[in-house]
VEXDREN-2710 file (C-alpha; in Angstrom, 1 decimal):
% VEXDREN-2710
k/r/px/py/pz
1/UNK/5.2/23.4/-4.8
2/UNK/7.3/26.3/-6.1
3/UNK/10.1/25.1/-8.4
4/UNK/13.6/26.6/-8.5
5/UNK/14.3/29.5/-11.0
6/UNK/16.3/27.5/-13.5
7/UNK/12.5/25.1/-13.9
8/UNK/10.4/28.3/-14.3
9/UNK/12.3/29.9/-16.6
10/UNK/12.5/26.7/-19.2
11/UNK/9.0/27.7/-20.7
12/UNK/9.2/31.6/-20.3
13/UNK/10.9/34.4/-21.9
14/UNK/14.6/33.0/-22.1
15/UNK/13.6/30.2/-24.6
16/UNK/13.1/32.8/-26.9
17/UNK/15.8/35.4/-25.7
18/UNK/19.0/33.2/-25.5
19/UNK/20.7/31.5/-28.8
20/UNK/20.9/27.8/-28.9
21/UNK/24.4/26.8/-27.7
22/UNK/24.3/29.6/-25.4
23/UNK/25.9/29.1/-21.7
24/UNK/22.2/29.1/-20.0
25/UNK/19.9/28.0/-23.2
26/UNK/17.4/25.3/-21.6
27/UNK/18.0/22.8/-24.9
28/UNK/21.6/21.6/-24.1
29/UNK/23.2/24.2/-21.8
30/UNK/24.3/23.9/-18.4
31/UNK/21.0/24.7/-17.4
32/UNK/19.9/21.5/-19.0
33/UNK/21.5/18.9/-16.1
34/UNK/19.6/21.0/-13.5
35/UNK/16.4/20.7/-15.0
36/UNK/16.7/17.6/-15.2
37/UNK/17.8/16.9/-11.7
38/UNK/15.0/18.5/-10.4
39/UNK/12.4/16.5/-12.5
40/UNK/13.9/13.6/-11.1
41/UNK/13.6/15.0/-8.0
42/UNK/9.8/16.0/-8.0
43/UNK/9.1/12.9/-9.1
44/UNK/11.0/11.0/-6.6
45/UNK/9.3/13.3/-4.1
46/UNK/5.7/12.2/-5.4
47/UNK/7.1/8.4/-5.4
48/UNK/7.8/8.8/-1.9
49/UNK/4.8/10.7/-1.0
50/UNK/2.4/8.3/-2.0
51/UNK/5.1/5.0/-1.3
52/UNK/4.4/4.2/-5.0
53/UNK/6.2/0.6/-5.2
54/UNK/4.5/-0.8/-2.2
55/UNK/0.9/-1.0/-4.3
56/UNK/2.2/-4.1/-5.6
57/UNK/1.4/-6.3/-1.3
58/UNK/-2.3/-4.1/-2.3
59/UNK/-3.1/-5.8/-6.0
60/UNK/-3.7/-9.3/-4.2
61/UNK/-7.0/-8.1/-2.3
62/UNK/-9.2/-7.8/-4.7
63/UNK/-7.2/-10.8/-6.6
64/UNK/-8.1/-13.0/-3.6
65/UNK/-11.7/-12.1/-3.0
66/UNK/-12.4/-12.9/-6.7
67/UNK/-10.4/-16.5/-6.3
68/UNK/-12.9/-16.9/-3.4
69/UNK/-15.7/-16.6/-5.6
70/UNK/-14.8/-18.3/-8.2
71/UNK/-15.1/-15.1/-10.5
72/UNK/-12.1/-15.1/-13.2
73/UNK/-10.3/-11.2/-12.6
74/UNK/-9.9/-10.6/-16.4
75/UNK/-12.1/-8.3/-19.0
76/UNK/-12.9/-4.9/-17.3
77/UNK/-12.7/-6.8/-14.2
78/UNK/-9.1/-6.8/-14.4
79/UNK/-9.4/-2.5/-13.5
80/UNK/-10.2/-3.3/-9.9
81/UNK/-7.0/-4.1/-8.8
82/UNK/-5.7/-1.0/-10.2
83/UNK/-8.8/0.5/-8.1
84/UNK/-7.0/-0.9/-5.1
85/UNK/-3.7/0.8/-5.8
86/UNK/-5.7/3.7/-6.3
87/UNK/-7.1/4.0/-3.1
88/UNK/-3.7/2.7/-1.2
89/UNK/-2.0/5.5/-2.6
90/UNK/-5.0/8.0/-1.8
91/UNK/-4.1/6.6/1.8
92/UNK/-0.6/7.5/1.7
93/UNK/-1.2/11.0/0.7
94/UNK/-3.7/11.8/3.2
95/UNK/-1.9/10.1/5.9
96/UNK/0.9/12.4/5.2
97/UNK/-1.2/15.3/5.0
98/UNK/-2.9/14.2/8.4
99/UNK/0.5/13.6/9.9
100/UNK/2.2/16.8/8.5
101/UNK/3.0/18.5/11.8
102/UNK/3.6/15.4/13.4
103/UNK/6.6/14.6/10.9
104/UNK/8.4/18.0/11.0
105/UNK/9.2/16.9/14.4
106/UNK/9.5/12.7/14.0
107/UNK/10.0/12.2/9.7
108/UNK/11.3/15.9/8.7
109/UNK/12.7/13.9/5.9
110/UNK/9.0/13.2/4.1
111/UNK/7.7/15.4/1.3
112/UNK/5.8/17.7/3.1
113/UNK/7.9/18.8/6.0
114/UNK/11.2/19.0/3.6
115/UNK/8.5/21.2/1.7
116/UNK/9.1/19.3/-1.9
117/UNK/5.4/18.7/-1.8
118/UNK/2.5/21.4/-0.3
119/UNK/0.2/20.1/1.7
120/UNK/-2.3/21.8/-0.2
121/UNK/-1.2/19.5/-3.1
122/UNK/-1.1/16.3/-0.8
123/UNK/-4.7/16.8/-0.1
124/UNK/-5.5/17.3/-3.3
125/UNK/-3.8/14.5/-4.6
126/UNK/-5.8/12.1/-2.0
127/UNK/-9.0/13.2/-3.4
128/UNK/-7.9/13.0/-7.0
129/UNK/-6.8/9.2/-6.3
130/UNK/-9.8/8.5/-4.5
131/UNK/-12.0/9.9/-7.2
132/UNK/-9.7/7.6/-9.5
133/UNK/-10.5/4.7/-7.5
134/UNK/-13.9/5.0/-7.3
135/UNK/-14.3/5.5/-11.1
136/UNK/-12.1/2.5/-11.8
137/UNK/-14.1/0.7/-9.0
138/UNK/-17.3/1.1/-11.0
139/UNK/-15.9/0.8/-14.9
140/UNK/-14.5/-2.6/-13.5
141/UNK/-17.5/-4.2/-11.0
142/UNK/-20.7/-2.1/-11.7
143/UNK/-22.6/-1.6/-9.0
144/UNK/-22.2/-3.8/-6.8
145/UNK/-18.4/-2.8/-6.9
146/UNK/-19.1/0.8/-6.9
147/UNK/-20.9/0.3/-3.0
148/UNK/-18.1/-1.4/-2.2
149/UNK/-15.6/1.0/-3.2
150/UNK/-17.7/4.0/-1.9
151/UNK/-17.6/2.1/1.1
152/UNK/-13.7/1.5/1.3
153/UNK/-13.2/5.6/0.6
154/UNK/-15.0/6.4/3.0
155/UNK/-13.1/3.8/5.4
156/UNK/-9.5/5.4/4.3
157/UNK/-10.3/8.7/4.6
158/UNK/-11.8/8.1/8.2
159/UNK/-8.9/6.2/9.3
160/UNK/-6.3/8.8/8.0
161/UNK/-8.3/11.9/9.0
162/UNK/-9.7/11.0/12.3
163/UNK/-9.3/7.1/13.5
164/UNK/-5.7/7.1/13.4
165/UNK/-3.4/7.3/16.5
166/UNK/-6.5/6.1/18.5
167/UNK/-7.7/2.4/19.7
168/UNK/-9.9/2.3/16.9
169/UNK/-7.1/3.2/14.5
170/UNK/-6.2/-0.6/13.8
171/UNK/-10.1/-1.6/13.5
172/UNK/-9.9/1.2/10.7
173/UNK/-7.3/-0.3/9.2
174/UNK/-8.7/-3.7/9.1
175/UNK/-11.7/-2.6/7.7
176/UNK/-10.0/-0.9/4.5
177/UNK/-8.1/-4.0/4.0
178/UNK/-11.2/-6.6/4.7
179/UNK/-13.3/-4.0/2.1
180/UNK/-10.4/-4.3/-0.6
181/UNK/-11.0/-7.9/-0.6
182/UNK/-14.6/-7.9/-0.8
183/UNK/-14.0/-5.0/-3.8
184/UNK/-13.1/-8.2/-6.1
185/UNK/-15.3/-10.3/-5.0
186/UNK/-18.5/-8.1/-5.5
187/UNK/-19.3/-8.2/-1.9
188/UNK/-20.4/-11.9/-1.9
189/UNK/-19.9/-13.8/1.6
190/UNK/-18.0/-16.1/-0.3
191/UNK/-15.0/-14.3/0.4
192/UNK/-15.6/-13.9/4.1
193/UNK/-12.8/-15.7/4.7
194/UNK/-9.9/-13.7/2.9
195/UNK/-11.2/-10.7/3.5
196/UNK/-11.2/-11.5/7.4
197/UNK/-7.6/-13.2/6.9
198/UNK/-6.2/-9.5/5.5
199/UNK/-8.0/-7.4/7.6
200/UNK/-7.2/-9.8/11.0
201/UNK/-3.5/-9.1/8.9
202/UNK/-3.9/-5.4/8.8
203/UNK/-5.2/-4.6/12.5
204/UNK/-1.6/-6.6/13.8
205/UNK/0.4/-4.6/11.7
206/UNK/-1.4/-1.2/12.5
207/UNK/-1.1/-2.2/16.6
208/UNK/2.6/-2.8/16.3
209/UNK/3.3/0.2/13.8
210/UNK/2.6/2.3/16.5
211/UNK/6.4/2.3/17.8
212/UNK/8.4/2.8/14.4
213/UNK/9.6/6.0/16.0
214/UNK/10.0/5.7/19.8
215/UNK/10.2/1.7/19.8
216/UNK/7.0/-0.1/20.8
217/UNK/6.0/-2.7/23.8
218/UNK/5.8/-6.7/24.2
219/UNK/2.3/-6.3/25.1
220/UNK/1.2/-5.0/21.1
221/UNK/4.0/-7.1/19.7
222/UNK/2.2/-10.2/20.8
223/UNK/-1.3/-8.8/19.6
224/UNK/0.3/-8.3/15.9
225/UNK/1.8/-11.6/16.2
226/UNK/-2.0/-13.0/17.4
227/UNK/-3.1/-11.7/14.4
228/UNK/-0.7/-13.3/12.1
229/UNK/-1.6/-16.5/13.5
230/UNK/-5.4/-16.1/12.8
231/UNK/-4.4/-15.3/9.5
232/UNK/-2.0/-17.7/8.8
233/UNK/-4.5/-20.1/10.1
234/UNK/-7.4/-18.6/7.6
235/UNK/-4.9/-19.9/4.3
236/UNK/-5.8/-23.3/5.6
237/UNK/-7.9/-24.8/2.6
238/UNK/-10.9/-27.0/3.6
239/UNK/-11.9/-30.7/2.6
240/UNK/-12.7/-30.8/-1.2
241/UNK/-9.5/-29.4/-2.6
242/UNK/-7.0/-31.5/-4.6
243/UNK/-3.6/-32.3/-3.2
244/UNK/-1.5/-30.1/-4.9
245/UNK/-4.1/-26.9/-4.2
246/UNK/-3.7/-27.7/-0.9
247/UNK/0.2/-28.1/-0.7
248/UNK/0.7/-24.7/-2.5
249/UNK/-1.6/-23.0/0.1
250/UNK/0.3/-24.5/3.2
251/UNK/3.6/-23.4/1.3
252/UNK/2.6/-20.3/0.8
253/UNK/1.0/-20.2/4.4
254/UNK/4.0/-21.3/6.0
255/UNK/6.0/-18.7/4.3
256/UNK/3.7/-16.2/5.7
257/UNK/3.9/-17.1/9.3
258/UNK/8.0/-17.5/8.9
259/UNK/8.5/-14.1/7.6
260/UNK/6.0/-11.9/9.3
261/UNK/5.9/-13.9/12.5
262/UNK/9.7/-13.8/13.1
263/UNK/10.1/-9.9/12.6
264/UNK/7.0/-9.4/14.7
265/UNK/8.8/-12.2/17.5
266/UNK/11.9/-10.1/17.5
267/UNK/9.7/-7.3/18.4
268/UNK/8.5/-9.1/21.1
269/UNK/11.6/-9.8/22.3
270/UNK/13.2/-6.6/21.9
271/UNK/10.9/-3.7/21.0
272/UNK/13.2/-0.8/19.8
273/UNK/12.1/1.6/17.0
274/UNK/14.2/-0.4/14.6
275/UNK/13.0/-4.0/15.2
276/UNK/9.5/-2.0/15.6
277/UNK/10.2/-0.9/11.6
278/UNK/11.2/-3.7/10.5
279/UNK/8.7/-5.9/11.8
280/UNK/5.8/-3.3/10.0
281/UNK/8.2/-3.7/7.0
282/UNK/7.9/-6.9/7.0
283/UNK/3.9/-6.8/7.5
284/UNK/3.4/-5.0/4.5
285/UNK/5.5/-7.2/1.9
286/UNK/3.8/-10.0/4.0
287/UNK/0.4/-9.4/2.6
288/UNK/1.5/-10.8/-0.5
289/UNK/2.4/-14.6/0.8
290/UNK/-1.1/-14.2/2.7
291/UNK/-2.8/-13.3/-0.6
292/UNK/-1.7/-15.8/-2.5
293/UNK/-1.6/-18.4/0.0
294/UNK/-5.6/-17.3/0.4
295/UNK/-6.1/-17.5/-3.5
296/UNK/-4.7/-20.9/-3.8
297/UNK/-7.2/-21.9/-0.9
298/UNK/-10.0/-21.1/-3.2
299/UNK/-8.6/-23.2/-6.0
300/UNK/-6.6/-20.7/-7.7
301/UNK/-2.7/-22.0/-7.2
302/UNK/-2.0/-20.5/-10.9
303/UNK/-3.1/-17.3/-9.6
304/UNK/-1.2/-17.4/-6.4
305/UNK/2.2/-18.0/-8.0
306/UNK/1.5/-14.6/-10.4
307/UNK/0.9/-13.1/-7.2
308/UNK/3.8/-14.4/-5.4
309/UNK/5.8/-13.0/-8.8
310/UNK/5.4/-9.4/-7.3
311/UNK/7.2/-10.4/-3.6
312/UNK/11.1/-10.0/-5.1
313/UNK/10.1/-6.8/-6.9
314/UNK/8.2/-5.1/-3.9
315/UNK/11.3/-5.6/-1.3
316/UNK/13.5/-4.5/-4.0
317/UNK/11.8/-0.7/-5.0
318/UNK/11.1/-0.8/-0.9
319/UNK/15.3/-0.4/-0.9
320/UNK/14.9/2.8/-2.6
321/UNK/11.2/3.8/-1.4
322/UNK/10.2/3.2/2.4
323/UNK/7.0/1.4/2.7
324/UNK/6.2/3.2/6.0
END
């Protein structure tokens, strides 16, 4: 994106042409506010563009298919979470570049239709981030990883360049999310489970997000909330777990199904734009309760609370960054 005057000029001919303590001089005039300002506001625009704090419901995925597994995230395993954000965010970008015309008549107020970001630089960024992704995919899992990952950008950039808006948008969805979670587990059946949970998760939220802008209908409010049940049902651990792994997986089940599935039954009830947004709100931060509630399923409950850990953070950045 072009910047104004007063940023192109910091590096140019006026350093050299204006003495320090000078009116305009870019080291401590009244020049040096604005600069400032609009750093702060690029960056804010590239926050925003790629809905930077709300990574933190992504980093459980490939937490939970490793739990699943048995397989301890930590060495260079510990990059493919960070893989995970990388590939949400390539999401972002692309679903804003996807949605660019769309927005300058629904969401003028994004990046790319209050031109602070190109779209040329959007699309760009996507494929930088995915590239990212795929590298820290590979550095972190091998091979097996690596066909998972290629697998999961493909899935994203499908979904954001040609499934969404259609019926099989929310299978797209689903898949990205249910590929995360194999992601850390290698792609072992193992984590069938989780990775079904998330992506059962993922299709709800994806039906009901549908009608953030022009409200939404009973009818897909009650699929998203069938969803949340099948993956609230999914944290459930089976026989062979002690009594406190299975306690801190109902507790965080329960949790779960109170936060997403009353936003999503207030949709139900009344489905205007803004119960619509906050129910899809409330699906996104709600994939952390689910992840953790799934890691402490598989024996993990240490794990789970660290996970838990990032819930306060995520709704507080979502104050100053929209999720959606």
């Amino acid at each position: 994106m072009e910047h104004p005057k007063t940023a192109e000029t910091c590096g140019g001919e006026w350093k050299n042409a204006l003495p320090p303590g000078s009116p305009r001089h870019p080291h401590g005039g009244a020049d040096a506010p604005i600069v400032s300002r609009v750093s702060r506001q690029t960056l804010r625009a590239w926050v925003e563009l790629v809905r930077a704090p709300a990574a933190l419901t992504v980093l459980g995925d490939t937490v939970a298919g490793a739990a699943a597994t048995g397989q301890p995230m930590r060495g260079r395993r510990m990059l493919l979470p960070l893989a995970s954000a990388s590939f949400y965010w390539a999401g972002m970008a692309l679903n804003d570049w996807a949605d660019r015309e769309l927005d300058a008549v629904e969401r003028p107020e994004r990046p790319i239709p209050s031109g602070r970001v190109s779209a040329g630089a959007a699309l760009t960024t996507g494929g930088v981030l995915t590239a990212a992704g795929l590298g820290l995919a590979g550095l972190g899992g091998g091979r097996r990883a690596m066909g998972t990952a290629s697998a999961l950008a493909a899935a994203v950039w499908a979904y954001d360049t040609r499934l969404k808006g259609t019926p099989a948008g929310p299978l797209g969805m689903a898949a990205c999310r249910a590929l995360d979670v194999l992601l850390g587990a290698g792609g072992r059946r193992a984590a069938a489970p989780p990775a079904a949970a998330l992506g059962a998760h993922a299709f709800g939220v994806t039906v009901l997000s549908g009608g953030e802008v022009h409200g939404g209908s009973r009818a897909l409010a009650r699929v998203a909330l069938a969803g949340t049940a099948v993956a609230g049902g999914l944290v459930v651990p089976g026989r062979g777990r002690s009594p406190s792994e299975r306690l801190t997986a109902l507790g965080f089940g329960a949790g779960y199904l109170a936060t997403v599935g009353r936003a999503q039954l207030d949709a139900a009830r009344e489905p205007s734009a803004e119960r619509v947004r906050d129910a899809t709100a409330a699906g996104i931060h709600g994939m952390v309760p689910l992840q953790a509630g799934l890691a402490a399923r598989a024996g993990a409950p240490r794990v789970a609370a660290l996970l838990a850990g990032a819930l306060p953070l995520a709704r507080r950045l979502a104050r100053k960054v929209s999720p959606t």
